[in-house]
N, C-alpha and C positions, 0 to 999 in steps of 0.2 A: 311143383308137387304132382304126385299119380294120383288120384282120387277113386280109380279105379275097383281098387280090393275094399271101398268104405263101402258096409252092408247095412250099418245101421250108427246113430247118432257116438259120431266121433270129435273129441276136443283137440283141435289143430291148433299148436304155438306155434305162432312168429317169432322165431329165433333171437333174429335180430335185431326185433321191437320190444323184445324183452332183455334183451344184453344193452342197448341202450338205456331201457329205464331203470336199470340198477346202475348201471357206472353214471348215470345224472345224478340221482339220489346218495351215491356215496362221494359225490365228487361235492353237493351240495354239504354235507354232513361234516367233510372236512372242509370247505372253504370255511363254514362257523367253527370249524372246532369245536364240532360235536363225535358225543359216541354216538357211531350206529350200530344198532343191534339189530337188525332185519326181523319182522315178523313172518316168520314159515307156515303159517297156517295157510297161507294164501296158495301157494305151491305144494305144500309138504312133495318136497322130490329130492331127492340127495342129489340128483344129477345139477337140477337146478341151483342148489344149494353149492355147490362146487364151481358155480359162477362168480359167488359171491366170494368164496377161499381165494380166488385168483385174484379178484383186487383187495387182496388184506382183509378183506372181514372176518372176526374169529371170535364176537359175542352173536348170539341170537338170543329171539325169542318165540317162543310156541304157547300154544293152548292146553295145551294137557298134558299131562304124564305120561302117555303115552305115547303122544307125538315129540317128548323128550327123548324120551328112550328110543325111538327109530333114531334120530339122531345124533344122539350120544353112540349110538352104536359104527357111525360113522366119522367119529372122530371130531366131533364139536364139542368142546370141553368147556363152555361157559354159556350155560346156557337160564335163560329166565322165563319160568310160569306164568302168562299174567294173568291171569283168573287167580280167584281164591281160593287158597291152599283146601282141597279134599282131604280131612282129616283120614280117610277111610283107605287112604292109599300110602298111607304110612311104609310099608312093604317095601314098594317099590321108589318110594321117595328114598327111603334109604340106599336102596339099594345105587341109585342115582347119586346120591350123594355122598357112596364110596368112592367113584370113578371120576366126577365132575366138579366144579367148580358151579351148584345150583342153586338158584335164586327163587324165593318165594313170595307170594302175594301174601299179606295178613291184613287185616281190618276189624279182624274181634280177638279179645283176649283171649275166649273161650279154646283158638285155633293155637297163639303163639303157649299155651301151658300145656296143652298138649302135646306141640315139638317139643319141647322143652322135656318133656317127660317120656319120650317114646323115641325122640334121636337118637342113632347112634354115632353120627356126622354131622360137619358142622355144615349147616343151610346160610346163605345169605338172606335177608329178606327186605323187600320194601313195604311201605304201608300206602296201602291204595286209597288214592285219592280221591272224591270227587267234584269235578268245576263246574258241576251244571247239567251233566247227562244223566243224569237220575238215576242208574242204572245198578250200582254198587260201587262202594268204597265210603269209607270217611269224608264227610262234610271239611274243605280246606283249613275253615275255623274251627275245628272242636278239637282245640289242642288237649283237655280234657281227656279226650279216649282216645290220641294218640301217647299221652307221654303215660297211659296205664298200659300201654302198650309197652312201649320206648321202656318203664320200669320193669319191663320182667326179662329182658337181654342182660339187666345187671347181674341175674342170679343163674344165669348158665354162660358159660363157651360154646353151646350149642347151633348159638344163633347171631348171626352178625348183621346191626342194620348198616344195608346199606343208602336207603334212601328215599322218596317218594315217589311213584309210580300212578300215572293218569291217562285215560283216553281221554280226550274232547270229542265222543262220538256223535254229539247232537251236532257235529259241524253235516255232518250227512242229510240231517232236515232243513239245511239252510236252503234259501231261494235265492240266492246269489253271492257271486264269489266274494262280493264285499262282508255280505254278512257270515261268509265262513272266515275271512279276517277280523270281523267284529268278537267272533265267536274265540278265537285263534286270543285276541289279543287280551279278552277277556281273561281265559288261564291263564294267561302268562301271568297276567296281573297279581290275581290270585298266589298261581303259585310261588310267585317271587314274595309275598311277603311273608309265605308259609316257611321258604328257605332259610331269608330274615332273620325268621324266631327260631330256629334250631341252629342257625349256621357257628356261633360259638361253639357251642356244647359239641356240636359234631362235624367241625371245619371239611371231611370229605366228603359228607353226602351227594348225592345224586338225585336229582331231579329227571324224571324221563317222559318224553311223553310220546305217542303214539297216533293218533289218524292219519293216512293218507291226503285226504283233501288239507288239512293247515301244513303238512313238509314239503305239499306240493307247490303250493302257491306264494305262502309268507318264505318273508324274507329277513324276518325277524324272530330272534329267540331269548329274548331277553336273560335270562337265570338260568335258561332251559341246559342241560349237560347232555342229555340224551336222547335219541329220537327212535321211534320202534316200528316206523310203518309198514306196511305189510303188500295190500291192494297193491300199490303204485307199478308193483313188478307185474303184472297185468293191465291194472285199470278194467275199465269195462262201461259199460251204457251209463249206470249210474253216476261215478266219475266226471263222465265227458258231459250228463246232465248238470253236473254241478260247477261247472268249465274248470274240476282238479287237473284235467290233460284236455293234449288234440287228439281228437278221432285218430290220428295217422299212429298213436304211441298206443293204443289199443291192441293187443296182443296176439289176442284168444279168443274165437269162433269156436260156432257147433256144429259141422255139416251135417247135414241131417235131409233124410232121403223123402220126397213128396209120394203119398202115399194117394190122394186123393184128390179131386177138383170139384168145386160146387158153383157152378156159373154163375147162377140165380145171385147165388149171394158176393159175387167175387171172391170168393174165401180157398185158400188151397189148406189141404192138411199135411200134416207131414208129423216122421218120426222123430219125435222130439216133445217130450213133456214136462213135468214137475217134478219127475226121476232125473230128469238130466239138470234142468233148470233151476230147478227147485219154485216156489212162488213170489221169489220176491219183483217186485214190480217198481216201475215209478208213472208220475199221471204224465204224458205227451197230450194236447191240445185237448184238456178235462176227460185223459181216459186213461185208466190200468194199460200198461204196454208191459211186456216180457222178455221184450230181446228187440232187436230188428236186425232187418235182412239185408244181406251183402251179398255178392257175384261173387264166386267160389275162383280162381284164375291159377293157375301153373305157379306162379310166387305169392301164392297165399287168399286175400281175397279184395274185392273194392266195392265200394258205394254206388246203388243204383244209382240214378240219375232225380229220380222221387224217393221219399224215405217209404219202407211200410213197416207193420210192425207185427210182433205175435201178440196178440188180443186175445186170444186164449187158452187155456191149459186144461189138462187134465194129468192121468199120470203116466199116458204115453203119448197125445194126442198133444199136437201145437197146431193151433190156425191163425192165417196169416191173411190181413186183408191185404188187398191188392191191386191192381185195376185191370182193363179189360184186358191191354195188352199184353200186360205180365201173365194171367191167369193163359193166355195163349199160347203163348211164349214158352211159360215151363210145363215139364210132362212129366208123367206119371213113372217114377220111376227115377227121376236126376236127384243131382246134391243141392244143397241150396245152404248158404254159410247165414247162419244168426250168432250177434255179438249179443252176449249174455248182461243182463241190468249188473249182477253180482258175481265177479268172477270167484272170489273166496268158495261159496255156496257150488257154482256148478262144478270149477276145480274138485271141491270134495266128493260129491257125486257122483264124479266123471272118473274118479282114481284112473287116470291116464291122459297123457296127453301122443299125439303123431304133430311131429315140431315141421314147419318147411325146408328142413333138411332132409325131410324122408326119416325120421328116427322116431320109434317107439319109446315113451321117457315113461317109466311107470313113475307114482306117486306110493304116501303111506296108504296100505290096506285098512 
């Protein structure tokens, strides 16, 4: 790589280490005889997206309607929302769902009577579940408010279910990889007996479910039909703190130029903040960390020999403790590569990635 023409905080993919963690993950997908439906929020890039076309993937899933529509514009014809239907985007759901093959979140009635009365196409949808992250969806047992659900597809063609839809995202608070398997094994649990009790009445439904840390690790899917993870086509600090990946399957750094040195404190600053980063953190030895720092190199970048980390933020400022040597060592003025806690979050941020091939990959605006 040329590092040269970087003036200010640039998001560099590893090619490579991202063409490997999508052909694991779909090669994973199919040894179970699962659907993968990729989550693009993590990337939104059609470039990248066209990685995944090459080994047969041809469902996705995004975040928004809008980040449907950049891709439906590129030719991904089945694609699924998982968040809760925005009643208020009617517009453009339609308009979506002249062209595609599109799939909807529901979990209150309030949302599915109103497609029902405002479509003009027919929408798939799933009823979002949930197994413990608190977050939204339907409680797994309250067949109650799903089948007042389930009863109002009897009175349109509108809407077709297809099946139940879950994150397990509290595997991400887990303190160790067993407990993201405890966590993991728990929905399944769950949602296999949710299956159970519909699988008469609706012999094809689809059970799907979605975190990067349980598709990365388990090896088990009991009931599970589908899998949506997202992260994994990166990974990131957070990740490799939850040991979902190895450091080496780690993607995407931020080079980011040293702007400043404070001796006294060992601290260096540099170009790189909460704009680029955004705030999300994890604790390293009872502390907020933000990224940490790698050796920037000609194929990409590697691991000092000591770890350090960014300790702090603001919304252009990153500081980085250090030691005596290091603070010596780098000048005023070099690149210096930090691996981001969230790559989802910086990705978005970043709207661009410069890949180790030397190529500019823009992302969604």
């Amino acid at each position: 790589m040329n590092f040269d023409h970087f003036t200010s905080p640039t998001l560099i993919l590893d090619t490579k280490k991202c063409l490997n963690n999508i052909k694991t993950m779909a090669y994973k997908a199919k040894r179970h005889g699962l659907i993968f439906r990729p989550h693009f929020k993590t990337h939104q890039s059609r470039l990248i997206g066209n990685w995944f076309k090459q080994l047969g993937v041809n469902k996705i899933t995004v975040s928004s309607v809008r980040m449907a529509e950049y891709f439906a514009d590129d030719d991904w014809n089945d694609i699924t929302i998982a968040f809760p239907v925005n009643i208020r985007e009617i517009e453009a759901i339609n308009s979506l769902a002249e062209k595609i093959q599109l799939n909807l979140c529901i979990e209150n009635v309030e949302s599915i009577d109103f497609l029902i009365k405002e479509l003009k196409f027919k929408v798939g949808f799933f009823i979002k579940i949930d197994t413990g992250y608190n977050r939204t969806g339907i409680a797994n047992d309250r067949y109650e408010a799903m089948d007042k659900i389930l009863a109002k597809e009897k009175s349109s063609e509108k809407v077709k279910f297809k099946g139940f839809l879950s994150h397990t995202g509290h595997t991400y608070q887990a303190k160790s990889r067993g407990e993201i398997l405890d966590i993991h094994e728990d929905a399944l649990g769950k949602l296999s007996v949710l299956k159970n009790h519909y699988h008469k009445k609706y012999p094809d439904l689809i059970v799907s479910v979605g975190d990067t840390p349980s598709c990365s690790i388990s090896e088990e899917f009991g009931n599970i039909n589908e899998i949506r993870p997202g992260n994994f086509v990166f990974y990131d600090m957070m990740q490799f703190n939850l040991e979902s990946c190895r450091f080496d399957q780690i993607a995407i750094a931020v080079a980011c130029p040293v702007v400043a040195k404070h001796n006294k404190r060992n601290e260096i600053i540099i170009h790189g903040g909460a704009v680029h980063f955004s705030k999300e953190s994890i604790n390293i030895n009872n502390k907020a960390v933000y990224g940490m720092l790698v050796k920037l190199n000609k194929d990409g970048w590697k691991n000092y020999p000591e770890a350090f980390y960014l300790t702090k933020l603001s919304q252009e400022h990153g500081t980085l403790e250090v030691n005596y040597e290091l603070l010596q060592e780098l000048k005023i003025g070099d690149l210096v590569g930090i691996i981001p806690i969230h790559s989802c979050l910086t990705a978005n941020l970043m709207k661009g990635y410069f890949s180790t091939e030397n190529e500019v990959i823009g992302n969604l605006l």
